[in-house]
C-alpha positions in Angstrom: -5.7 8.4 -1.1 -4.5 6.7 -4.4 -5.8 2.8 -4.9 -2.7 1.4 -4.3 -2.1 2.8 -1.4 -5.7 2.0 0.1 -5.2 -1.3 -1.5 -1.6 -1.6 0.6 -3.4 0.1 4.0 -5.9 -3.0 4.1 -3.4 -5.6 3.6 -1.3 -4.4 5.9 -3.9 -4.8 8.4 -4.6 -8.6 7.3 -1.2 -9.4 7.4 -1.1 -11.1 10.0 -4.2 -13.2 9.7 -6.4 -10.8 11.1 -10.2 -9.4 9.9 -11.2 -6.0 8.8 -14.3 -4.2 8.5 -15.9 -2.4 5.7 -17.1 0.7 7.8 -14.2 1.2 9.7 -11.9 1.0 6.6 -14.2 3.6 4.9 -13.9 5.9 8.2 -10.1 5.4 8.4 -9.3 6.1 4.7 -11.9 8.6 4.2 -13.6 6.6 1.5 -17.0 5.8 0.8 -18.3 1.9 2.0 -18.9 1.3 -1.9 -15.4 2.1 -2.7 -13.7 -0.4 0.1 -16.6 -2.9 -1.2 -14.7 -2.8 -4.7 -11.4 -2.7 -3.4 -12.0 -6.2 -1.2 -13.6 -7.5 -4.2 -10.0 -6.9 -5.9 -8.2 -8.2 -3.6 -10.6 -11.4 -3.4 -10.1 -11.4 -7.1 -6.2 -11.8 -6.6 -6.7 -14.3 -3.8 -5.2 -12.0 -1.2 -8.8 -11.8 1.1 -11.9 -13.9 1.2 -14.8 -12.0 2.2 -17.7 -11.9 5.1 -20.5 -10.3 5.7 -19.3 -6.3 6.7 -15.8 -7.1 5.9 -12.7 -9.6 5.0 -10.4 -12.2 6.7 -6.5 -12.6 5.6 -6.2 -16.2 3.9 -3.2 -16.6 5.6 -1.0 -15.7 8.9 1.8 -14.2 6.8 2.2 -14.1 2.9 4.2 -12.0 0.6 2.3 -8.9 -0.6 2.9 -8.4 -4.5 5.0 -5.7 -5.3 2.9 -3.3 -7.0 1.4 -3.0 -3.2 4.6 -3.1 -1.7 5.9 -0.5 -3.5 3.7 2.3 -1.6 4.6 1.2 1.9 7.4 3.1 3.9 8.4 5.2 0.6 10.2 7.6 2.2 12.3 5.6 4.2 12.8 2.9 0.8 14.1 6.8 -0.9 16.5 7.4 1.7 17.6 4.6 2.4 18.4 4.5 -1.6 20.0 7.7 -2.1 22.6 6.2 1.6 22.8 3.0 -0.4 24.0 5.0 -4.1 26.6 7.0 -1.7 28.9 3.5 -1.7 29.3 3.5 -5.4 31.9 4.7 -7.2 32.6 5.6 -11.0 33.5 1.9 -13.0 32.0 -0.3 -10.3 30.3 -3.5 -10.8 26.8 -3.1 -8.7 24.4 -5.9 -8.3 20.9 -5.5 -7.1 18.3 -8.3 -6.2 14.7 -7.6 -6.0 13.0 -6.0 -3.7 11.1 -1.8 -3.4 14.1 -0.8 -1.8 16.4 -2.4 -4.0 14.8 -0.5 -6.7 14.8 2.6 -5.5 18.5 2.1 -5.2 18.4 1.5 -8.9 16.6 4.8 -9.6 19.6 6.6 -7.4 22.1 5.0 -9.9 20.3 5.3 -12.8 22.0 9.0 -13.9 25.8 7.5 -12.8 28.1 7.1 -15.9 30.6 4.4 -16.5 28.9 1.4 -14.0 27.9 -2.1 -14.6 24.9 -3.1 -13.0 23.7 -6.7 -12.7 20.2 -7.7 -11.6 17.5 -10.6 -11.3 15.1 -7.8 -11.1 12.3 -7.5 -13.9 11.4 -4.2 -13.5 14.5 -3.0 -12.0 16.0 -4.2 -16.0 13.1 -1.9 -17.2 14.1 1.7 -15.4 17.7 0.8 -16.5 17.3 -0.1 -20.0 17.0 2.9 -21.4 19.9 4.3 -19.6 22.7 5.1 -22.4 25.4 5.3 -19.6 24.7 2.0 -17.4 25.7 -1.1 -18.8 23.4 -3.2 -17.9 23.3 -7.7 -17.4 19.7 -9.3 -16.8 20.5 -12.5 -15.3 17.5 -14.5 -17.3 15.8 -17.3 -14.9 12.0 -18.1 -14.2 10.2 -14.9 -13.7 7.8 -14.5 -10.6 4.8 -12.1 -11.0 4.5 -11.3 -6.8 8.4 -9.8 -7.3 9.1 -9.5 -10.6 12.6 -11.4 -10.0 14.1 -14.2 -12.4 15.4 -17.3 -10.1 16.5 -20.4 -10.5 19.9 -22.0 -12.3 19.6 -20.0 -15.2 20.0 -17.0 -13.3 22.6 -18.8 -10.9 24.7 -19.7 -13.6 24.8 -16.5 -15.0 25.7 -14.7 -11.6 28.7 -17.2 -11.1 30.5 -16.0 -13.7 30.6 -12.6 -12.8 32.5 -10.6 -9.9 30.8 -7.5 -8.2 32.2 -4.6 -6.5 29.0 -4.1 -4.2 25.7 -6.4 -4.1 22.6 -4.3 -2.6 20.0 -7.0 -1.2 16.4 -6.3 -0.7 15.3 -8.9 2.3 11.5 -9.8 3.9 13.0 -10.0 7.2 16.9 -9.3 8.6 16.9 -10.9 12.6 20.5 -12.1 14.3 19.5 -15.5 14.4 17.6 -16.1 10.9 20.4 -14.0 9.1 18.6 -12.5 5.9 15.3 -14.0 4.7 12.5 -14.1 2.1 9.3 -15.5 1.5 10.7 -18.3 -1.6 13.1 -20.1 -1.2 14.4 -20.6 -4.8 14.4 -16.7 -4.6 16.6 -17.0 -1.7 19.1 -19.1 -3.2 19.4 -17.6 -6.7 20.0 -14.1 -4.0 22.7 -16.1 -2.1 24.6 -16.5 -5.3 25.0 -13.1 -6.0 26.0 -12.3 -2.7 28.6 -15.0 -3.0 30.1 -13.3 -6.3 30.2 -9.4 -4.4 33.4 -8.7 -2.6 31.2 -5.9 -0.5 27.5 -7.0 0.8 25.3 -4.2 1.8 21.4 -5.3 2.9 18.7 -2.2 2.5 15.6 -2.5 3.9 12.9 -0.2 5.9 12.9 -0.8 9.6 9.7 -2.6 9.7 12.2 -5.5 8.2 14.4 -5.2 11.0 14.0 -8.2 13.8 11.8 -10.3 11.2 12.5 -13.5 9.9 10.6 -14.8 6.8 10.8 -18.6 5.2 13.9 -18.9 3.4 17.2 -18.0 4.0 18.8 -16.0 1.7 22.3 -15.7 4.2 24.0 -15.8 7.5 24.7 -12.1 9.1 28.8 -12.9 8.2 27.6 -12.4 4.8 26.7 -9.1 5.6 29.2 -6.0 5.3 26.3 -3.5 6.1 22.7 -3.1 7.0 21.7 0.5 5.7 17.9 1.1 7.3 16.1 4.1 8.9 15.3 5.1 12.8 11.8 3.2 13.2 13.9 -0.1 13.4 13.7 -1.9 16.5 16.9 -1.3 18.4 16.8 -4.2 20.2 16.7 -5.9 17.5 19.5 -3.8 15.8 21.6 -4.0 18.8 22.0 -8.1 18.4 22.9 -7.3 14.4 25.5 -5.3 15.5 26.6 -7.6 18.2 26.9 -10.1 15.6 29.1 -7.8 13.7 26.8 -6.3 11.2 27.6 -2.0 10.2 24.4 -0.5 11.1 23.7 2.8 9.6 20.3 4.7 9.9 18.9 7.3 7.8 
């Protein structure tokens, strides 16, 4: 198993504020003790674990994950849900994308199309697109975080209010019929809420283990929401109340 993956396999099991043990991570990742010894001692590093004797405790009862860790979680799903998501856009479109794995993997479907405009808050989004000859592409500026890569704040507001998309494609923490779409920060949340405010079509993409969550902020209410593209692990209880709240649900 690659590191980041391994790295991604333990967090998920802190995640929500639980323990894990050093032999039983070694026997369920088929790695040596020494190598999930280094691992927590990375993780400790980034202030992500605190170790005990034998093992680790989560330092908190839910906290964002960094997306380099993200990134290998659900990647089939995020690649499928992508390729749906690149299906609603049409030669000479506007497109905006937020942060977000999935949201980037949307960017990677689009990044061969000719003749679009795409608009993002997304550092490393900006980075697979930039050296695309056939994509225009507008980097909103804004205060850059290093856990998601995305540029917030009124410098990146002001720049999306000037601007009118065909189609925003939102990455979300957690979509739930009551919450609407969340995220972990809430200047995050409000810099996203801008774009979806300048998109005359709103479509959410995010893996099913998103579905029936609700994180900190609010980014919007579900009438924001044109369409909720995900995959068939979603909860569909929990898709059943998006849709009675009038939300397109379509699975992949």
């Amino acid at each position: 198993m690659h590191r980041s993956a391994r790295l991604s396999a333990i967090l998920e099991q802190l995640a929500d504020g639980g323990s894990v043990a050093v032999a039983q991570l070694a026997d369920a990742l088929s790695v040596s003790p020494a190598t999930i010894r280094r691992d927590l001692a990375m993780l400790e590093e980034q202030r992500l674990l605190e170790r005990m004797h034998g093992g680790a405790v989560g330092r908190a009862v839910a906290y964002e994950l960094p997306l380099r860790y993200k990134s290998v979680r659900h990647g089939d799903e995020k690649r499928r849900i992508a390729l749906e998501a690149a299906s609603r856009v049409t030669e000479s479109m506007a497109v905006g994308l937020t942060g977000g794995t999935t949201a980037t993997e949307v960017a990677k479907a689009l990044a061969d199309r000719h003749d679009l405009t795409i608009v993002t808050n997304a550092l490393n989004i900006a980075s697979e697109l930039a050296i695309r000859p056939d994509v225009k592409l507008v980097v909103t500026g804004g205060v850059a975080r290093s856990q998601s890569y995305e540029l917030s704040g009124p410098i990146a507001e002001t720049t999306l209010a000037g601007l009118n998309l065909d189609v925003a494609f939102i990455g979300v923490d957690g979509i739930e019929a009551k919450a609407g779409c969340t995220t972990y920060q809430e200047i995050e949340a409000h810099t996203n809420g801008v774009m979806i405010e300048q998109a005359r079509r709103v479509v959410v993409v995010a893996d099913g283990s998103k579905i029936g969550r609700a994180a900190f902020a609010r980014i919007c209410p579900l009438s924001a929401v044109d369409e909720l593209i995900t995959d068939r692990e979603a909860d569909r209880d929990a898709v059943r109340k998006l849709t009675d709240n009038g939300v397109r649900v379509t699975f992949v």
